[in-house]
C-alpha angles and dihedrals in degrees: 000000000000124000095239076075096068132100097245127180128180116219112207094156114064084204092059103132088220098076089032074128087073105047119118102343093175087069102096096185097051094049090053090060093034087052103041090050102048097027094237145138138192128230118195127198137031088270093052110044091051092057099049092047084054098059093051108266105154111226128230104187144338124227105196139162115234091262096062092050095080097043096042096043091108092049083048093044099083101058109040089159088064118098117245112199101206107202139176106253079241098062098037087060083054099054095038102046099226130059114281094213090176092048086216131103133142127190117230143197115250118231136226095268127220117267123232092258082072099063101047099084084067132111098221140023146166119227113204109192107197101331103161102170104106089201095055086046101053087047092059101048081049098051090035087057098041096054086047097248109164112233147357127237122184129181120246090257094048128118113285106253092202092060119109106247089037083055096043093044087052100048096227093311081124099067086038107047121059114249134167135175112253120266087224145002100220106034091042095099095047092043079054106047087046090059092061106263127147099229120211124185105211093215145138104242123134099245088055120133122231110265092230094040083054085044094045096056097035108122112233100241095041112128101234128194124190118211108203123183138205123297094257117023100027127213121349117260091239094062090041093066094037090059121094092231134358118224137199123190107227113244136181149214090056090294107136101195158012125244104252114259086043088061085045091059086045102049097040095056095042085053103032131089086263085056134059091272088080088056100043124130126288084224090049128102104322 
């Protein structure tokens, strides 16, 4: 399909009601209504839109500058019904409120998600508690994916992944790697622990085992779940005692930890099938 197929409309007014789903996107607290009203998300760059047209999300409109329209034309092909507002970099940094250094971005439908129920059956996941930093959670989904752990699970009160800079931050992992948001704060642990996965609480306390040491005797086939908490107080006391073990990962040169999406990537690889913990004892923790 050509582009001259395409449904193509140039924007030359930053006010024009047609790309409203673009408009200041930097304001965290506007998106989340705009969002949550009209069930949408914005990708933003060639990467990611492909990816997120990959995994199924329906669009429901592109807003590209005129050098994207040529490399992205297979990805438009598709949906020539859907409207592609074609803008000046210039005046997509004006509609947007921040600088659009790709030049690409497409607005997509959200889908009905997974439920925690779904991941269960996996061998690996990743818990986030109330991790609101979009940034953090992006970098997690990211780390958790490249290191082939299985899921995602977040907390009710966790970080939106959908949301741009959580997308862009995790390069797409987000549309690759299973995810769901938690049944219940307070009975997550235990739901956890009943279908069958080894809990561990990354946390500072005194009794934690060393991360390797935990990675070291970890048994192959052992289902493993990581609890991660938020960026400053960590994880809540109550999911702390509920763990199996708590684990800590050694530093050194009196730092005492590790932002948290750097400790995720960590932890997932020390634990996951690209870590020792793929290679641990038979005899190990099963």
């Amino acid at each position: 399909m050509s582009i001259s197929a395409l449904t193509l409309i140039t924007i030359t007014d930053p006010h024009d009601d047609r790309v409203a789903d673009y408009v200041r996107l930097r304001d965290v607290s506007l998106r989340r209504s705009l969002e949550a009203e009209h069930g949408l998300f914005i990708a933003e760059g060639e990467k990611v839109i492909r990816r997120a047209l990959e995994a199924g999300y329906p669009p429901r409109s592109f807003l590209l500058a005129p050098r994207w329209l040529e490399s992205l034309a297979d990805a438009l092909a598709p949906y020539p019904e859907v409207p592609i507002y074609v803008v000046s970099e210039a005046l997509a940094e004006e509609i947007t409120g921040f600088h659009v250094h790709r030049g690409a971005l497409a607005s997509m439908r959200r889908r009905t998600g997974r439920t925690m129920a779904d991941l269960l059956d996996l061998q690996r996941l990743v818990v986030c508690e109330d991790i609101v930093d979009h940034t953090n959670v992006g970098a997690i989904l990211r780390s958790a994916a490249g290191m082939g752990w299985d899921g995602c699970l977040l907390a009710p009160r966790a970080a939106d992944p959908l949301y741009r800079r959580a997308i862009k931050v995790s390069m797409g992992a987000v549309f690759s790697l299973p995810w769901a948001r938690i049944d219940s704060w307070a009975e997550a642990v235990p739901t956890l622990r009943e279908a069958g996965f080894l809990t561990l609480a990354m946390a500072l306390n005194d009794d934690a085992q060393s991360l390797p040491d935990v990675a070291r005797a970890l048994a192959p086939d052992r289902k493993v779940a990581i609890l991660l908490g938020t960026e400053g107080a960590g994880l809540s006391r109550r999911w702390i005692e509920q763990a199996d073990l708590v684990v800590r990962i050694p530093m050194a040169h009196g730092i005492d930890s590790l932002n948290v999406a750097a400790a995720s990537a960590v932890a997932c690889y020390a634990l996951g099938p690209a870590g020792s913990g793929g290679a641990g004892r038979a005899d190990g923790l099963g």
